[in-house]
N, C-alpha and C positions, 0 to 999 in steps of 0.2 A: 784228189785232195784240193787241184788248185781250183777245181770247176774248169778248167780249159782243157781242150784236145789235145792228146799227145803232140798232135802235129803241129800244132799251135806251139805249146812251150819249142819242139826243136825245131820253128821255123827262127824262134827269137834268140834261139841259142848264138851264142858270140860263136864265130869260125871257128877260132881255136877249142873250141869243146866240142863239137859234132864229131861224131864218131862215124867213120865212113863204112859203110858197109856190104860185101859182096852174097847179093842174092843168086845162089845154084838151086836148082829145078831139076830134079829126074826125074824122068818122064818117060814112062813106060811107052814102046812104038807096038806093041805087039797087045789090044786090047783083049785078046782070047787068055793068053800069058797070063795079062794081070788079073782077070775073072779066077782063073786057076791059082794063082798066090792069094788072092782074097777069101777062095775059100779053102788054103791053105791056112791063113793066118787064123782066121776066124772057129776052125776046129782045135787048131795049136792053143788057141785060148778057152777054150773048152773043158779042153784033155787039163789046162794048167787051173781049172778051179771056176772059169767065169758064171758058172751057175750057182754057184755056192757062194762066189760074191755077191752074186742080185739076190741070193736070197735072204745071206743076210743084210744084205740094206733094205729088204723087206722087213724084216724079222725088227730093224729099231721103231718102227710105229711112228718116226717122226717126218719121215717122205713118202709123198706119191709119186704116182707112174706121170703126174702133169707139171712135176717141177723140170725145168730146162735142162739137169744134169741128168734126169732117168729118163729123158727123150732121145738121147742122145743114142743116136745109132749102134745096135744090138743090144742095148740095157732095155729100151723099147720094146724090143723083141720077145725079151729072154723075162721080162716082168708079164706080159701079156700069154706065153707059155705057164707060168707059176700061178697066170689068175685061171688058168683051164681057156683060155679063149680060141686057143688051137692048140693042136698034138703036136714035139717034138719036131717032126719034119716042118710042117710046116712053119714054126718059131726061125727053125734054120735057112728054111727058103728064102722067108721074108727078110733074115739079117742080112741073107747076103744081096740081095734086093738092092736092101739101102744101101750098103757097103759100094757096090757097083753105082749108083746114082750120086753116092757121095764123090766116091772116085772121080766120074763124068763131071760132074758141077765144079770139081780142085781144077781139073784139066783146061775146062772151059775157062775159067779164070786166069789161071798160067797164059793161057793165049793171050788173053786181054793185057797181061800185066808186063810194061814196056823195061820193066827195070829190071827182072829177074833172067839168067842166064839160063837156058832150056839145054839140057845134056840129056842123050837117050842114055835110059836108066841101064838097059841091058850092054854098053859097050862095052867090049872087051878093053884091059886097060885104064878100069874108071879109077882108081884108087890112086896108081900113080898120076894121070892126066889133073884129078883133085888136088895132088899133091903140091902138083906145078902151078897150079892156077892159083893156089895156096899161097905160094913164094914169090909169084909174078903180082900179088894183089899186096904181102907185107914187103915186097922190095919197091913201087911203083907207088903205092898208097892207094890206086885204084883196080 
């Protein structure tokens, strides 16, 4: 609204208003694992309707398959199965395709990114160690 970049307004923000913030990262160590939860997830949203959602967001006549929200990895997929463009499996290969290349390109970035805390997703322990880091971040401010 203001025309300037987020990062802009909270660079000019007075101290006393910045809101400090603690970046966590879980981050699968096991890339075979998270192939398998991905196409865990992605059947789990299947079973729960996601065909029957893109269909009817086919069914309002007011979007295509080239607006930035039906691009969006497995709506892509699962619209281009509903136009006949490939059979079922293949709709499903390709979602998880992307799904895996999305994953890859988060990770890659997570590397890049100097600010965010990287915790492997799978450690035993995560929920209490969150807990503590939780308490160690509202008792310290940082």
């Amino acid at each position: 609204m203001t025309g300037r970049p987020l990062s802009e307004l909270q660079d000019s923000a007075p101290a006393d208003d910045r809101l400090e913030v603690a970046t966590i990262a879980l981050v699968p160590e096991d890339r075979a694992a998270l192939a398998q939860r991905i196409e865990r997830r992605f059947d789990a949203m299947v079973d729960l309707g996601f065909v029957a959602e893109v269909k009817n967001l086919r069914a309002r006549g007011d979007l295509t398959k080239e607006m930035p929200a039906l691009r969006a990895v497995g709506y892509r997929q699962i619209w281009g199965y509903l136009d006949g463009a490939y059979d079922w499996q293949e709709a499903r290969r390709l979602a998880l395709v992307a799904t895996r290349q999305l994953a890859k390109r988060q990770l890659t970035w997570l590397r890049g990114d100097r600010v965010s805390e990287r915790w492997p997703a799978e450690a035993p322990g995560l929920s209490s160690t969150f807990l503590a880091r939780v308490e160690r971040f509202l008792g310290s401010g940082a």
